[in-house]
N, C-alpha and C positions, 0 to 999 in steps of 0.2 A: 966546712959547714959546722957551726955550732950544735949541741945537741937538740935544745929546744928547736932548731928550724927543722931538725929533722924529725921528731916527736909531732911537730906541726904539719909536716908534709906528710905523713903514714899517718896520721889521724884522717885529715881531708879522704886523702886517697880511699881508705877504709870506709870514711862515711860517703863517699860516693860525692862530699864537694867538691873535690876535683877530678874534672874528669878528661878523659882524651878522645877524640876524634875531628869531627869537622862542624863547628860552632859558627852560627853567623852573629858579627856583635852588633852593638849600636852603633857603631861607626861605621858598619858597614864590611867591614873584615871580615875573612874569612879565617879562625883561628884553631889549631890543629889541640885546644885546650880550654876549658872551662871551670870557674870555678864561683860556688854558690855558697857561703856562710850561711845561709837558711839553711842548709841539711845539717849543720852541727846542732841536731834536734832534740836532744838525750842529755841528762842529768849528767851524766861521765863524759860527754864529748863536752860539753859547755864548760866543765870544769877543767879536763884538759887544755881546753883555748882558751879560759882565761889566766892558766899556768904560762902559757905561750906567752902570752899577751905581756904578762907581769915581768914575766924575765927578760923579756925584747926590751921594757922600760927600765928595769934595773943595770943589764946588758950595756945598754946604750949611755945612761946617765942624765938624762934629758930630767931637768927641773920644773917639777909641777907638784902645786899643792890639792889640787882635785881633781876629777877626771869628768868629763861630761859626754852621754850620749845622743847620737842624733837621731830623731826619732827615721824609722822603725829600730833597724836593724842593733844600730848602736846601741838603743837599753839595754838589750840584754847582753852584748859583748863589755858594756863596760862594768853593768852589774856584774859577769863574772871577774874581770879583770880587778875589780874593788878586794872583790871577798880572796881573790889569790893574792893580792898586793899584803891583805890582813895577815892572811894564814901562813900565806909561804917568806916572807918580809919583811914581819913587823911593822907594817904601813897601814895604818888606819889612816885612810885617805875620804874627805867627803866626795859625795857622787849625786850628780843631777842630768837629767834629759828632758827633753821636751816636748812638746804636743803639738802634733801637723796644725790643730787648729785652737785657739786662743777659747778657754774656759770662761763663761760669763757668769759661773754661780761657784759655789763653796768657796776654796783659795783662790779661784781664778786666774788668768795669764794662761802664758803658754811654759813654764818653766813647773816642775817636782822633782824635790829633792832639795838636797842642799841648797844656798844662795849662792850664785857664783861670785867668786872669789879669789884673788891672787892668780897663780898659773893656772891656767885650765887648761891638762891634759885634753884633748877630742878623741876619743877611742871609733875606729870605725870597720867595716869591711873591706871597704877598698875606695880608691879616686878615680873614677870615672872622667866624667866632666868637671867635677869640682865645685858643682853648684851647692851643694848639700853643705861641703866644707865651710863653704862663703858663706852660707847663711848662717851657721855652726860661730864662726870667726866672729861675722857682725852682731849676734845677740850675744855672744861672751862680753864683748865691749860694748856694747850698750846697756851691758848691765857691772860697769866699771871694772871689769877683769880686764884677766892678758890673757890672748891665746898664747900656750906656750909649745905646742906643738899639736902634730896628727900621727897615731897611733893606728896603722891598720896590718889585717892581717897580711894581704898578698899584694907585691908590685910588682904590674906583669913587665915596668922597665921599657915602653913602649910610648912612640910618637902621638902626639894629639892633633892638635889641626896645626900647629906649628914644628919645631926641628926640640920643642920638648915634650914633656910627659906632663902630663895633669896633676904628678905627683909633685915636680922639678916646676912647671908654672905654680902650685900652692907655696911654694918654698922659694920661692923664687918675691912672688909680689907679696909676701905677709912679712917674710924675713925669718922663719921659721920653722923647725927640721918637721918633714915627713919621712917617719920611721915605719917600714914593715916588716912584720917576722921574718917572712922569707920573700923573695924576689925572684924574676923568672934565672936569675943566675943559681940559684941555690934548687931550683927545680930541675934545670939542667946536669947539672952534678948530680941529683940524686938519679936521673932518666939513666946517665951514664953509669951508676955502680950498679945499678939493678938489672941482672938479664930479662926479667920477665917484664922491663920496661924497653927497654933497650931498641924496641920496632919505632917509638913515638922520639927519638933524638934527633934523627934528622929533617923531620916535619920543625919540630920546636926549635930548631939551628939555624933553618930557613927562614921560618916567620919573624926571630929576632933581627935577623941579615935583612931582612925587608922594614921590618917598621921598629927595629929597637930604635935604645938608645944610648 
């Protein structure tokens, strides 16, 4: 485990967005883990995860000229993600997100911030269904860019309504890597070095053996 995914999984943990016991999701699962990027609520936790965030993309290598968020959650994961790419990086990178609903007065539209542009990084919390991503995808290129990937925090590495992951179908029909800090393999590893985690590893070993991937 690199360090940053571990910086990122003791932050979560700390801020209570991850969390352990018995979660029911939207698919219906019953999952022995939970995890909410809304609780990274604080000036220092935000700045932390967009440290996370910057060095997953530098980490990795993935080619993009600006980053865009999806609205909600994503303004402000990618506005921190910007300002650490600045500060810790040397990357002044432009940065835009969007509005659930289309402005009819002042600048108008549904886009602020930069104009998209070249690769557009998608910074986000996580893939779910994938719905978000797609809309995400389809205003990039209709507004003459490229998506050049999807940047989130946690992939739980798990089946969707098919034998992949939401993560593995975005990457799969776009042609284009979905990268996340940490993955439920690297949460695993950590459940295992830590005793005072150590009750929640066989629950999380189960649940991957049933619906990973």
């Amino acid at each position: 485990m690199l360090a940053h995914q571990r910086e990122f999984l003791d932050l979560a943990l700390a801020k209570n967005a991850l969390r352990f016991g018995q979660f029911t999701l939207k698919s219906g699962r019953l999952s022995p883990y939970f995890f909410n990027a809304g609780l990274f609520d604080s000036g220092a936790a935000l700045d932390a995860l967009g440290r996370a965030y910057a060095q997953t993309a530098i980490t990795v290598g993935v080619g993009f000229d600006m980053l865009f968020g999806p609205a909600y959650k994503g303004i402000a994961l990618a506005t921190a993600t910007a300002v650490a790419l600045a500060r810790e990086h040397a990357r002044d990178v432009p940065l835009a997100f969007n509005r659930k609903e289309a402005k009819d007065h002042g600048e108008g539209g549904v886009l602020i911030g930069a104009p998209l542009a070249g690769r557009v990084l998608i910074v986000d919390d996580v893939i779910s269904a994938g719905t978000a991503t797609r809309e995400s995808i389809a205003l990039i290129r209709s507004n003459g860019a490229t998506p050049a990937g999807v940047l989130i925090a946690l992939d739980r590495q798990e089946r969707g309504q098919g034998v992949q992951s939401a993560a593995q179908e975005i990457a799969a029909e776009f042609g284009i890597p979905v990268i996340a800090i940490a993955r439920l393999e690297e949460l695993l590893a950590l459940v295992g070095e830590r005793p005072e985690l150590a009750e929640h590893r066989a629950r999380l070993a189960a649940y991957r053996s049933s619906h990973g991937v």
